[in-house]
C-alpha positions in Angstrom: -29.0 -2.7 -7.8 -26.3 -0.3 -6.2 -27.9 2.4 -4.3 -25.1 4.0 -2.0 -21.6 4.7 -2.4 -20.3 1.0 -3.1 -16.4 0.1 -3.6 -16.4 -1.9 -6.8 -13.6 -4.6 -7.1 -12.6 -6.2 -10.4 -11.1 -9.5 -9.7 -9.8 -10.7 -13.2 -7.9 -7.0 -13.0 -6.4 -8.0 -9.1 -5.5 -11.4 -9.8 -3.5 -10.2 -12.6 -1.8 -7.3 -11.0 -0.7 -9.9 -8.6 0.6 -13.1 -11.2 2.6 -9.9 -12.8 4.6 -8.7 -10.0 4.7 -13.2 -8.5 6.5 -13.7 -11.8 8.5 -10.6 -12.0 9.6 -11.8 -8.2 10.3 -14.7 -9.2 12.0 -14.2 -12.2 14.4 -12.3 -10.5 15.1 -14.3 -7.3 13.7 -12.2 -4.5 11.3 -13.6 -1.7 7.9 -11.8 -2.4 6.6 -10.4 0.8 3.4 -8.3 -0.6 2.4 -5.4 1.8 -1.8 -6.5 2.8 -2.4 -2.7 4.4 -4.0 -2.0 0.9 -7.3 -4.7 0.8 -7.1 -5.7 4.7 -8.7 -8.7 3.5 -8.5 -12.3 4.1 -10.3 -13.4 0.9 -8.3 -11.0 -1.3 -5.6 -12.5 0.7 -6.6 -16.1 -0.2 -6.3 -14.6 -3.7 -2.2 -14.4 -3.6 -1.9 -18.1 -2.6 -2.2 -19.3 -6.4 0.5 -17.5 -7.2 3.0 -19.3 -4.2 3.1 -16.2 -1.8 3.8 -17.2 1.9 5.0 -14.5 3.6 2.8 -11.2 4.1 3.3 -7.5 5.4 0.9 -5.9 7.4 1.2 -2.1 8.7 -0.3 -3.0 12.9 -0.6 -5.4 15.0 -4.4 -5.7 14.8 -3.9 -6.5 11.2 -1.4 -9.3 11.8 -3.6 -10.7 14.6 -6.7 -10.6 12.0 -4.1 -12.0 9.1 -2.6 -14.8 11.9 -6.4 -16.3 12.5 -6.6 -16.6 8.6 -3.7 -19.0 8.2 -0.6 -16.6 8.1 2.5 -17.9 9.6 5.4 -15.8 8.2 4.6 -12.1 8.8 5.9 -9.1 8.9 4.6 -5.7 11.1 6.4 -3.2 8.8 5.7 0.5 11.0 7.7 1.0 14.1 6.8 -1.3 17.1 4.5 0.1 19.2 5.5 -0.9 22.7 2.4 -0.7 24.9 1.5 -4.0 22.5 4.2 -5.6 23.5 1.5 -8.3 24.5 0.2 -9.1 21.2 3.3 -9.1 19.8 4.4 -11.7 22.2 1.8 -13.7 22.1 1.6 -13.9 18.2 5.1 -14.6 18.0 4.3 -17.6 19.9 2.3 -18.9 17.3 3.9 -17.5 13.8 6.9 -16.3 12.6 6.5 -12.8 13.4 9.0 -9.9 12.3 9.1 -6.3 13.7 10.7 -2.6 13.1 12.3 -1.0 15.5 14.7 2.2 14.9 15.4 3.6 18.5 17.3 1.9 21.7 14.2 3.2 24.1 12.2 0.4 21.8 14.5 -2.2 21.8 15.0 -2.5 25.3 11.5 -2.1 26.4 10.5 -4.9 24.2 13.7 -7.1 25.1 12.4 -6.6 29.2 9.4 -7.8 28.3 8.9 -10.5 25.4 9.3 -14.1 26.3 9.2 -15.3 22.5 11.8 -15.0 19.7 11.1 -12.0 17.2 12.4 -10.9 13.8 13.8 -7.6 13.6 14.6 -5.0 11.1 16.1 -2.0 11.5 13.8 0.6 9.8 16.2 2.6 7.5 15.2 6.1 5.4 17.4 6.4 1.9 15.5 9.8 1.5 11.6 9.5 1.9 11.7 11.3 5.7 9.0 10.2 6.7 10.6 8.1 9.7 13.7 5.4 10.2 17.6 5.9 10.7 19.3 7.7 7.3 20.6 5.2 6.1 23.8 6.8 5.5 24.2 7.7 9.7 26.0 4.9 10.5 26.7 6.0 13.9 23.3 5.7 15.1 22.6 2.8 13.2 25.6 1.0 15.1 24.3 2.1 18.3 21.0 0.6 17.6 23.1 -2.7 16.3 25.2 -3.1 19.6 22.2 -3.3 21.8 20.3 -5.8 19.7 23.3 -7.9 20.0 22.7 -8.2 23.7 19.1 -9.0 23.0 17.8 -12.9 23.8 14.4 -12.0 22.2 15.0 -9.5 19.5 16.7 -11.5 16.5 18.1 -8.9 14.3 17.8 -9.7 10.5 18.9 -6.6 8.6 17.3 -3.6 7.3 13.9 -2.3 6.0 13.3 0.5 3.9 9.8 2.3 1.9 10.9 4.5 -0.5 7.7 6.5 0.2 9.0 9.5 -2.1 8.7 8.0 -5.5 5.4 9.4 -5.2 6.4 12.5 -6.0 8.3 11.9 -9.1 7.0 12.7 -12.5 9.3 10.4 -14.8 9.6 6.8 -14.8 13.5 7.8 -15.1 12.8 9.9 -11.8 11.7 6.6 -10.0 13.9 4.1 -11.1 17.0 6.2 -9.9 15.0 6.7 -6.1 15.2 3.3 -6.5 19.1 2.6 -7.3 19.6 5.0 -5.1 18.1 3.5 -2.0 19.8 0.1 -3.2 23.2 1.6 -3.4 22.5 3.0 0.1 21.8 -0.4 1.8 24.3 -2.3 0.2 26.8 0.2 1.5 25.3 -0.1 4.7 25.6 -3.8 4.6 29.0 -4.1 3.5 30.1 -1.3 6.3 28.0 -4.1 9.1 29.0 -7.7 7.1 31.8 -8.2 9.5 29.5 -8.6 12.9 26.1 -9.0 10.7 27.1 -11.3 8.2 23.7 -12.5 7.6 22.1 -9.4 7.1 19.1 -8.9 4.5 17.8 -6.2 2.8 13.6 -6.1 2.5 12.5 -2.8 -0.1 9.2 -1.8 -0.7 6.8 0.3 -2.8 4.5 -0.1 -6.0 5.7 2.5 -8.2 9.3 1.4 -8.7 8.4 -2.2 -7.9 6.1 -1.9 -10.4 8.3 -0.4 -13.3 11.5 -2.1 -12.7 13.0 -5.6 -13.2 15.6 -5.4 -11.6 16.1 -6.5 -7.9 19.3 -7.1 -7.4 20.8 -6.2 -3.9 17.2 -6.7 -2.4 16.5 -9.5 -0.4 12.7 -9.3 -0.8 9.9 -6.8 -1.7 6.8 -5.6 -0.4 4.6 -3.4 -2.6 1.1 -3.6 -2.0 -1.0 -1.3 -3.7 0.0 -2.7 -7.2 -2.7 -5.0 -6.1 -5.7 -2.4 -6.8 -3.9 0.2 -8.3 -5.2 3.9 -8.2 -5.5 7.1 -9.9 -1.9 8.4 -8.5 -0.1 5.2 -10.0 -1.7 5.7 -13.4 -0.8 9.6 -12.8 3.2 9.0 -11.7 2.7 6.0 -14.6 3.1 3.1 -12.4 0.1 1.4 -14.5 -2.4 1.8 -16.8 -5.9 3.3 -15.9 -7.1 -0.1 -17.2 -5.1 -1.7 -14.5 -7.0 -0.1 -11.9 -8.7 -3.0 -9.9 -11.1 -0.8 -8.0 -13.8 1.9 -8.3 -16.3 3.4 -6.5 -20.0 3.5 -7.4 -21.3 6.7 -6.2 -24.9 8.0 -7.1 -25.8 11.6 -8.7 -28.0 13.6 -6.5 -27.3 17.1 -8.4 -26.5 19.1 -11.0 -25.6 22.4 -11.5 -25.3 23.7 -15.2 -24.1 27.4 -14.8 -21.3 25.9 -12.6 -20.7 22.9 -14.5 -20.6 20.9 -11.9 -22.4 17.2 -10.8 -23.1 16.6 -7.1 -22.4 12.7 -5.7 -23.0 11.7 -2.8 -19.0 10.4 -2.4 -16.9 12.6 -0.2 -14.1 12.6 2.1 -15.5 9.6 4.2 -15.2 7.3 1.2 -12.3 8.7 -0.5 -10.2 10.6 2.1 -8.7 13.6 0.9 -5.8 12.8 -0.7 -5.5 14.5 -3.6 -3.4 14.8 -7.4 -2.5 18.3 -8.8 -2.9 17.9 -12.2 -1.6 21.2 -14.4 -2.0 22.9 -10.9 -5.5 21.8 -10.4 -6.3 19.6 -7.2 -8.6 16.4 -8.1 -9.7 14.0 -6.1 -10.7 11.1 -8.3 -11.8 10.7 -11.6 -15.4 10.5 -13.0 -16.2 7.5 -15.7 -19.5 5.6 -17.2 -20.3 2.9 -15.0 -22.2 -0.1 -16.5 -24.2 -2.3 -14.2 -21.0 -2.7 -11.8 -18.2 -2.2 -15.0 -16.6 1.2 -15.6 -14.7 2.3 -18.9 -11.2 3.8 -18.3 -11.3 4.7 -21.7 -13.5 7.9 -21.5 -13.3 10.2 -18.6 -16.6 12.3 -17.8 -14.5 15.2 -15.7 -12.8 14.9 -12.0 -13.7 15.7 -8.2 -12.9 19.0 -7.5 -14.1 19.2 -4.2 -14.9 16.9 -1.3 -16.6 17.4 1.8 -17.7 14.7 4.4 -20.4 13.6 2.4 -20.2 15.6 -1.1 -18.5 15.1 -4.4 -18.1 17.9 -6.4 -17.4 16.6 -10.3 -16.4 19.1 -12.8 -17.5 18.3 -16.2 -17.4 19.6 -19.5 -20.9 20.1 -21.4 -20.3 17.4 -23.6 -20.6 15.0 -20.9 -23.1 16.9 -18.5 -25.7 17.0 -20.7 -25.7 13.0 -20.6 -25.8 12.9 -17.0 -28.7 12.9 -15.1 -29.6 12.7 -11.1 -30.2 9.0 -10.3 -27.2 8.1 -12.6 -24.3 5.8 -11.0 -20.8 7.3 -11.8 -17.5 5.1 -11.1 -14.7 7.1 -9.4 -11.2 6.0 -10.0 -9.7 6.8 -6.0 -6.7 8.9 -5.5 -5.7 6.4 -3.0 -7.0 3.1 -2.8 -5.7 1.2 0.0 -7.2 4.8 2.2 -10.7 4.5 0.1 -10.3 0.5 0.8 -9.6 1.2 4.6 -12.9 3.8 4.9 -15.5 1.5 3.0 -14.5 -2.0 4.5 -16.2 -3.7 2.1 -16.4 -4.6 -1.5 -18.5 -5.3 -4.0 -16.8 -7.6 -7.0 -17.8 -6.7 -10.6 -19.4 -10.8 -10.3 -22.1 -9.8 -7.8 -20.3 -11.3 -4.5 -19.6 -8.9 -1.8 -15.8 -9.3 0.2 -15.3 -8.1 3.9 -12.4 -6.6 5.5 -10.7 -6.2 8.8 -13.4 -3.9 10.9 
């Protein structure tokens, strides 16, 4: 019996996330390189195997290192390299094929001083999210950074990386698919402006919302979404998926009500969720409330929404129609905002099947 907040995990709904956007890579000829930051597991991990996948993305070292001891060879550490683990990195590029990002000349030559072993690098390139990486339209800068790795010994360039982070604040399908062309028509000009010293160079895109909704890949040399694995309550909102694609939930008990407010009490706050958040017809929510069977929840009826979140509190607003049914003691399934955050605070899941999973601690 579930007594705490529990992070539900639908495997039927997560191995077929994954065989859809396998065959969608496949179909169209790219090297699928799925991004493991979202379930930080190495039995969900196990889980893409079936479905041919070799080569992962990880967002640190630690996760690589934990990914590397469960049978991981090809491996990529897609944030900025962080040079004070220059040790790590050397010493798991000594036993995998390990690829980094790097996007300033102070990186590049501390890590060429020190590493003894051979390891991949991409350029990290912005085509318009800003969070960081070289616009990739400043070629100046991006030669710079291209004219000192070709002195490197230890440091073998391979092309350019890109996350085009800012589809997640689109509200069309239309909206996402052109971030999309538009980061592709931005690295392949980049590409043909380098092919003459860099003929080799590859192109490695990534995120779940356009991933997700296009089919065409053409121009990229591989792709790394990850949450399309779980899902969450943003990609149903931008309309990356379907609410019933959603692969995860969290179980979180009643412990209040107030009727003149309107409002149900959980105990499920900003420890399990974070406190990222969707404005929905100007309204922040933070999840949202559904009946939760044993350890299944229906997508097909929504009970009301988080409106608040503290560390420990869950504030659900919810009509009377569904209050009224509610009562303290009562387990509620919250669809997360953000499920490779909620994945990250829990550690741990509990599968629809009765098994429990661990993750990377």
């Amino acid at each position: 019996m579930l007594t705490q907040p529990t992070l539900l995990l639908n495997k039927a709904k997560c191995l077929a996330n994954i065989e859809r956007m396998a065959t969608k890579a496949k179909k169209t000829n790219v090297l699928f390189r799925p991004h493991f930051k979202t379930h930080q597991s190495a039995e969900v991990g196990s889980w893409f195997r079936e479905y041919e996948v070799e080569c992962i993305t990880v967002s640190s070292v630690k996760m690589a290192v934990y990914f590397a001891e469960n049978g991981w060879k090809d491996i990529t550490i897609a944030f900025p390299a962080n040079i004070r683990e220059w040790s790590t990195i050397n010493d798991l590029a000594s036993t995998i094929n390990l690829n980094i990002v790097v996007e300033s000349i102070d990186t590049i030559q501390s890590l060429e001083r020190n590493l003894t072993n051979p390891v991949g690098t991409y350029i990290k390139t912005d085509t318009g999210y800003g969070r960081t990486g070289i616009n990739a339209e400043d070629y100046e800068s991006i030669q710079a950074l291209l004219k000192e790795l070709k002195t490197c010994k230890n440091l073998i360039f391979i092309g350019f990386l890109c996350h085009a982070g800012h589809t997640y604040n689109t509200n069309s399908k239309e909206e996402i698919i052109n971030i999309m062309d538009s980061s592709r028509q931005q690295l392949l000009a980049l590409k043909t402006f380098m092919a003459n010293d860099f003929p080799l160079i590859q192109i490695s895109y990534g995120d779940t919302p356009s991933c997700s909704l296009s089919d065409n890949f053409e121009g990229f040399d591989e792709i790394r979404p990850g949450n399309f694995a779980f899902y969450d309550a943003m990609q149903a909102h931008i309309g990356s998926c379907n609410l019933n694609d959603i692969a995860v939930a969290m179980a979180c008990p009643v412990v209040a009500k107030h009727p003149e407010r309107g409002e149900i009490v959980i105990h499920g706050g900003a420890v399990h969720f974070s406190k990222d958040q969707i404005i929905n017809d100007g309204t922040p929510q933070y999840g949202t409330a559904h009946p939760l069977n044993d350890r299944n929840w229906d997508t097909s009826k929504q009970l009301g929404y988080i409106s608040k979140l503290s560390q420990e509190h869950g504030i659900i607003k919810m009509p009377q129609e569904h209050f009224s049914n509610i009562n303290i003691g009562d387990m509620l399934a919250i669809l997360p905002v953000h499920s490779c955050l909620t994945a990250n605070l829990i550690k741990k899941y509990a599968t629809t099947e009765g098994e429990y999973i661990n993750m990377l601690i």
